[in-house]
Every structure is written in C-alpha cells, then in structure tokens.
C-alpha positions in Angstrom: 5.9 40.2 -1.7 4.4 36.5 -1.3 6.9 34.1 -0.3 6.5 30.6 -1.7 7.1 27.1 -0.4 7.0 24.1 -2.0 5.8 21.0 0.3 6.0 18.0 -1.0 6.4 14.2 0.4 5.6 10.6 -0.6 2.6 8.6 0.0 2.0 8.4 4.1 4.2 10.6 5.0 1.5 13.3 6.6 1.9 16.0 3.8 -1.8 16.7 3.8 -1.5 17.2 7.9 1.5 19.1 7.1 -0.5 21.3 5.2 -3.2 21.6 7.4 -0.6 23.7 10.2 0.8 25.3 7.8 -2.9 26.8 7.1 -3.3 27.2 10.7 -0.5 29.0 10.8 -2.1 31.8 8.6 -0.6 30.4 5.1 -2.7 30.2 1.9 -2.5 26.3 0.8 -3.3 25.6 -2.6 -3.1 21.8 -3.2 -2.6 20.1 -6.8 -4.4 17.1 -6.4 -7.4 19.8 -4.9 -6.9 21.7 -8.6 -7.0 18.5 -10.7 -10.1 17.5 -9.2 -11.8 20.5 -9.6 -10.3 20.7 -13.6 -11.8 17.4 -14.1 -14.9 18.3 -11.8 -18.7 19.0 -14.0 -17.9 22.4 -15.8 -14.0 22.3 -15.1 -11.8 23.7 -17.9 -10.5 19.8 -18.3 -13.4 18.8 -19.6 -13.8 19.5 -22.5 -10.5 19.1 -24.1 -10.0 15.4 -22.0 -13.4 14.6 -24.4 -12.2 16.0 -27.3 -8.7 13.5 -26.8 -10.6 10.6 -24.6 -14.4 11.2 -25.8 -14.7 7.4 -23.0 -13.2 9.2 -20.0 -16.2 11.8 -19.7 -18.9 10.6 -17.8 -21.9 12.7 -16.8 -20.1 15.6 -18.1 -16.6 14.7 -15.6 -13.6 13.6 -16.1 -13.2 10.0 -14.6 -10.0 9.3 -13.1 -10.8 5.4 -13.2 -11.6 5.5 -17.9 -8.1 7.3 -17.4 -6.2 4.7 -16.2 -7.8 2.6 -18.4 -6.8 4.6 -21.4 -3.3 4.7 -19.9 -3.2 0.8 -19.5 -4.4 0.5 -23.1 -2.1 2.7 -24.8 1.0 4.2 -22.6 1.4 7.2 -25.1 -2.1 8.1 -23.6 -0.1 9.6 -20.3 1.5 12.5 -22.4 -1.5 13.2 -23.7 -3.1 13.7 -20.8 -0.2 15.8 -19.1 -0.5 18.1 -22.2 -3.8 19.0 -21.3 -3.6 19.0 -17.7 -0.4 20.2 -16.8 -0.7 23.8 -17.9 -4.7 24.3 -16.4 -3.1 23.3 -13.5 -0.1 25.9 -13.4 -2.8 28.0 -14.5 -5.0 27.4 -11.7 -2.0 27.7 -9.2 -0.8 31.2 -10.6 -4.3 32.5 -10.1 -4.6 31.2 -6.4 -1.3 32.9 -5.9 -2.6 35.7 -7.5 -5.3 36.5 -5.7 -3.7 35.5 -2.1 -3.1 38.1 0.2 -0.9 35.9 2.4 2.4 36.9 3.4 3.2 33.0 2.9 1.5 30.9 0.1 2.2 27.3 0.4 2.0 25.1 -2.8 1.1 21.6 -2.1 2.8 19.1 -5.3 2.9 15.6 -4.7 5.6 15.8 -7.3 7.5 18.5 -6.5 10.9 17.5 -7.4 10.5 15.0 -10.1 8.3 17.9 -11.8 10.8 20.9 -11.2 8.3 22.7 -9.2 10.7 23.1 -7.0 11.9 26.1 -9.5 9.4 28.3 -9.3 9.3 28.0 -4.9 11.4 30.3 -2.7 11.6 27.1 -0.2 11.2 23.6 0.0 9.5 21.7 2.5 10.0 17.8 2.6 7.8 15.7 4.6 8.8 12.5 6.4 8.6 9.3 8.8 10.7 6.1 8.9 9.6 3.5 6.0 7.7 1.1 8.9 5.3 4.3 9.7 4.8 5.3 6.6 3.5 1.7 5.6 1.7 1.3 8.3 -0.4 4.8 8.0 -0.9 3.9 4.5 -2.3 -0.1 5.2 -4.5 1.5 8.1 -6.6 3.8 5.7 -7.9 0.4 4.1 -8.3 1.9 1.1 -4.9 -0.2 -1.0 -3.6 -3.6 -0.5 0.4 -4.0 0.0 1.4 -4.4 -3.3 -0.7 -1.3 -4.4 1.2 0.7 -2.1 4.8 -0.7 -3.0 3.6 0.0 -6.8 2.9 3.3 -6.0 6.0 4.3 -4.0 8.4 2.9 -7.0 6.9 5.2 -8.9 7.7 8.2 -6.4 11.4 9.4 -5.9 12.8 7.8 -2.8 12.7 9.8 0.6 16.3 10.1 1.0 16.5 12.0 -2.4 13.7 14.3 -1.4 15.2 14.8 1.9 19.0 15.6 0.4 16.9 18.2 -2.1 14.6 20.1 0.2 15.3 23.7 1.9 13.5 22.3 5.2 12.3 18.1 6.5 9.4 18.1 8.9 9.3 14.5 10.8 5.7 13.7 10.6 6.2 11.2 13.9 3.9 13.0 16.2 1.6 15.5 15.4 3.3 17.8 18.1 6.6 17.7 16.6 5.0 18.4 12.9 3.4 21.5 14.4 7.3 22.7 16.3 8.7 22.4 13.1 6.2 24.0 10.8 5.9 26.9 13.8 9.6 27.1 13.7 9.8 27.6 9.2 7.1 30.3 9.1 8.6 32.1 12.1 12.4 32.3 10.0 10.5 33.1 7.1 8.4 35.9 8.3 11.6 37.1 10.6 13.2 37.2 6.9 10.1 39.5 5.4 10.2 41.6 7.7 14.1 42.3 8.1 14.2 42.5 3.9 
C-alpha cells in the first residue's frame, strides 16, 4: 500500500525545502507546479489544447505562463478556461507518478492543497510554516517580487492559521534542523503504522 501526504504551505514558508527531506527521507515527491511546467513544456499534453483555446499563449511550441496572465487580465472568464484544461492533465500526471512509485511513502506537493480539496484524496496532511516577519523576509530576499507583489499574492492564498487548524501534521520551517526533526519524526509514525497494519 502507498501512503499519501499532502504538503502544502503558503509563499515562503520552506515547502519546497520541506520537500526536499522528505525525499531524503526515502519518499517519492511529485510537485504540481513541477507537472504544470512540464504540461506546458514543448511537446507537453497542455499544448495543444491551451492553442486551440488561447492560439497567443503558444510560443515556440510552449505554453507561456506570462500570454496567460495576460489573457486572464483581459478577460477573467479566461481562468476557468484554463483550469478546465489544466486541472485534469495535472491529476492525470499525479495518478501516474503514484502509479508507478514504489515508495512505501508518496508525497504530493500542492500549493493549493486545501482551497482545491486535494486534501481528499491524501491519507495525511502536512502544513508548512514560519511566523509572518520570516516568511516576508525569505520571500523579499529572493529579489525576484517587490512588497506589494508578495502581499497580492498571499491575499490570494488561504491564511496560515486556516491551513494550520486543517492539517494532520505543521512543520516550523524556522531552522533547517528543526524541519528535518519533524519531517524524521512523521515518516517514522507513519512507517511504524505500515508496518503494525
């Protein structure tokens, strides 16, 4: 049997780090964001329906993220659309990965975990976290989004608290010592459950 968590966690938070042990730890990862670049990626299966729908948004034979926003800003209906083509080559790519894992411990990675009821189809839940000042200041070090970007982005994600009330397990991303005890600490349980089930 493959036992499932969800991990999940807002912008800054270390999800991606979180992930990383978790591997380490002898877990199979799959990561969403990792599928929906690969869908949009030259000879992805996003393609060619995205140029059917949004013939501007294919460049060079790839889906660009940047003509999507675009279309989005243009026309909001646009979103739907493109989460009706998405959304289900994603959960495709996910069942395969599971599929074809032969880890006792499969780890799905979903930015939107919760607000997407992905949390459904998990055994566990794995919630990610640091205090709000950390978590700003991680995201304004990677120079890659100005302040305002970053509180436009987070009003768009469910709030921490929320996540943390809804998940199985919190990880406090503070040090990367403590992230590591903690994720050691999950997999042990679960793999104490497997093998008394």
């Amino acid at each position: 049997m493959t036992y499932l968590i969800g991990l999940t966690g807002s912008i800054g938070m270390g999800k991606s780090t979180t992930a990383k042990i978790f591997a380490e730890e002898g877990c199979a990862v799959w990561d969403a964001d990792a599928a929906v670049h690969r869908l949009y990626s030259a000879g992805g299966a996003a393609v060619a329906p995205m140029q059917d729908a949004f013939p501007d948004a294919v460049i060079d034979g790839t889906v660009s993220r940047d003509a999507l926003k675009a279309a989005i800003a243009a026309d909001p209906t646009a979103l739907r659309q493109i989460e009706q083509i998405v959304h289900p080559l994603v959960a495709e790519d996910r069942q395969a990965f599971i599929a074809k894992s032969d880890a006792d411990i499969v780890v799905l990675d979903i930015p939107l975990l919760f607000e997407g009821s992905g949390h459904r189809m998990v055994n566990t839940t794995v919630v990610v976290s640091v205090p709000e000042d950390v978590q700003r200041d991680r995201v304004l070090a990677r120079g890659t989004m100005t302040e305002d970007q970053f509180m436009m982005i987070k009003s768009k994600q469910m709030p921490d608290a929320e996540k943390r009330a809804l998940a199985d397990h919190v990880v406090i991303t503070d040090t990367l010592d403590h992230a590591r005890d903690q994720v050691r600490a999950i997999v042990a349980k679960i793999r104490k459950e497997l093998a008394d089930a």
